[in-house]
N, C-alpha and C positions, 0 to 999 in steps of 0.2 A: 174184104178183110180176111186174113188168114188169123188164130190164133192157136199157138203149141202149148199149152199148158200142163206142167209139171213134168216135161218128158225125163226118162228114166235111163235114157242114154244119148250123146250126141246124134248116134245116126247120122241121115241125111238134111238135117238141120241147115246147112251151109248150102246146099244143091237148094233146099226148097225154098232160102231166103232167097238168093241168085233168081231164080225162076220167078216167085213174087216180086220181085222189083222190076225186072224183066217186062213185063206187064204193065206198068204204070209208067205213066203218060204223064200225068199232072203233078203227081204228092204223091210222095214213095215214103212213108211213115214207121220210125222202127220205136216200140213201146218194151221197155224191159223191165218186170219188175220181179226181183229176186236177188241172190250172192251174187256180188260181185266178187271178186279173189284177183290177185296181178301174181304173174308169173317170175321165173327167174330174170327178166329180163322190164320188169315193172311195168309190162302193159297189161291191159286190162284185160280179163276173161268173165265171162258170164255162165254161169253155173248152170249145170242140169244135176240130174241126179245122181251119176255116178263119177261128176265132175271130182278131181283128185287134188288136195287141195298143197301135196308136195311141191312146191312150185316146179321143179324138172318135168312135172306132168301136167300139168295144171291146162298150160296152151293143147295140148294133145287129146285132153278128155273136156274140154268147155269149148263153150265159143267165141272166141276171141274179138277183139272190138275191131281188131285187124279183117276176120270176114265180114264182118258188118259193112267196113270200108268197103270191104272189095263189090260186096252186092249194091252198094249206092254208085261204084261209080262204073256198075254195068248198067244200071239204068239209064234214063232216058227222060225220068221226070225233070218238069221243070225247079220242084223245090224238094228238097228233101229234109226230113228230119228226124233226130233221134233223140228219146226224153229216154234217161237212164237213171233208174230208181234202183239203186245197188250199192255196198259199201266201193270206196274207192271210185267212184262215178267219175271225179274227175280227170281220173286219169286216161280219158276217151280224148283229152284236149293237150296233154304232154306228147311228146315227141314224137313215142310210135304212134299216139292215137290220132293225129290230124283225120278228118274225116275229109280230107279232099289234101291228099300234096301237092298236088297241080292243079290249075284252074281246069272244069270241066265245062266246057258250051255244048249245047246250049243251054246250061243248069242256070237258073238265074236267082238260086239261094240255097244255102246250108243251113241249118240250125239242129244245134246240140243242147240240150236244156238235159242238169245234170242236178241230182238231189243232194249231192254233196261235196267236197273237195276231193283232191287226188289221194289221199290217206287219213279218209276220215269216213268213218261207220253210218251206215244208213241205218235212222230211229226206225222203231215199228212199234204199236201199241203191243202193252203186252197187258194190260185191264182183260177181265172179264169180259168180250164182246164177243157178238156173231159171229163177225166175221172179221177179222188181224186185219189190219191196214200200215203201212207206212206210213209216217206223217206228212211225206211230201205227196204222194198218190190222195192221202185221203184231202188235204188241204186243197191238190188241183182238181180234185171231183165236185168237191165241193161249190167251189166260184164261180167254175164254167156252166152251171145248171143256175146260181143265184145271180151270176151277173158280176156287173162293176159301177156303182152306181158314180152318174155324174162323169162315165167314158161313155164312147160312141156306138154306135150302132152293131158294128163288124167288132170281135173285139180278137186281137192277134196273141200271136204265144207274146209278145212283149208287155201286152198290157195284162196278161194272165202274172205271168212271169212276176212284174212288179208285185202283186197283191198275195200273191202265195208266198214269195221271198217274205214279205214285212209281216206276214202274219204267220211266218217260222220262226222268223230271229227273234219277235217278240214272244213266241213262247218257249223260247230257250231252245230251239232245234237246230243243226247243221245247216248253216246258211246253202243254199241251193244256188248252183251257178250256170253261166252260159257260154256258149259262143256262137258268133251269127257271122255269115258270109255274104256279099250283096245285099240281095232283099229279100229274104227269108223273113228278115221280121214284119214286112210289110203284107204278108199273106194272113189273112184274114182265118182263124178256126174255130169261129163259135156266134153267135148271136149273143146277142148281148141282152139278158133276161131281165135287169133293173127296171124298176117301175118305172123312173126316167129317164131309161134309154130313148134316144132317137129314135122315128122308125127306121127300118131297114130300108135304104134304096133303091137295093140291085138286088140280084141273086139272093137267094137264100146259102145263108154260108152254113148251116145244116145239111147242106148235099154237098157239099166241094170236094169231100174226100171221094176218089176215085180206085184207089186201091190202097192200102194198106197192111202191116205187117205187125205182129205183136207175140211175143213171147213172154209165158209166166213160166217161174221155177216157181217153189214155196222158200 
């Protein structure tokens, strides 16, 4: 796992995503949480710290969801995916943000799991706490450690997915969206910790990740 957090200029951000993915074999994972901003041309950019938020600069000093693309489809893994916890998240899934324009073999899934729509603000606590959380990060941290009670054994971003959705929109938050490509969603990310989960059959799905990638702004 690589993590950049809070960097203070793009840099080589773009080279070292490219070379992380590079690397992965199995699950090429890109974790974002921070500004999202979309440029003159309404695609999505991800913020660092001297990211500009003039749109005519915006793509020139951030990281655009454009090299994200580009680092997923120099990979090699077989699933990829990218959870974007940002204002403006969904627009990773409008026009320029396709995260694959052409089918890539032998990729045998995509998944985009996004905290919000294409022009709509990602919540964040702003209470008294230790430590600031989003409500979409904090709700997916949450479930994946407690479980899903009454799902199976293995439990996938689809079954995550569903229980963080209905436990946003019932608390009044920015419904959180997707998009999945083949069989992305049938990849397995977490054990399933409910009292009455099944056991586990196979594999421990606590080790599946093989390489990974994640970036924090504040």
């Amino acid at each position: 796992m690589k993590l950049l957090r809070n960097r203070p200029t793009l840099g080589t951000t773009h080279v070292e995503l490219i070379e992380t993915f590079l690397q992965a074999t199995d699950i090429a994972l890109f974790y974002y949480v921070g500004h999202g901003i979309y440029d003159h041309r309404e695609r999505l950019c991800l913020a660092v710290g001297d990211t500009r938020t003039d749109p005519n600069f915006t793509a020139a000093t951030g990281l655009s969801f454009e090299a994200v693309r580009d680092a997923f489809r120099a990979s090699r893994a077989a699933v990829k995916i990218a959870v974007l916890d940002c204002c403006y998240a969904g627009l990773a899934t409008e026009e320029y943000g396709r995260l694959s324009a052409t089918r890539l073999p032998p990729v045998s899934g995509a998944y985009v799991l996004m905290s919000n729509s294409a022009f709509e603000a990602s919540w964040y606590e702003k209470e008294e706490v230790v430590i600031a959380q989003t409500y979409f990060t904090r709700a997916l941290v949450r479930t994946v450690p407690e479980g899903i009670p009454g799902g199976p054994a293995g439990l996938t971003f689809d079954h995550i997915f569903g229980v963080v959705a209905d436990q946003l929109v019932e608390d009044g938050r920015p419904e959180p969206g997707r998009r999945i490509e083949d069989h992305a969603a049938e990849w397995v990310f977490a054990r399933n910790n409910a009292p009455d989960a099944p056991p586990e059959p196979g594999a421990d799905p606590d080790t599946v990740f093989h390489e990974a990638y994640r970036l924090e702004t504040k």
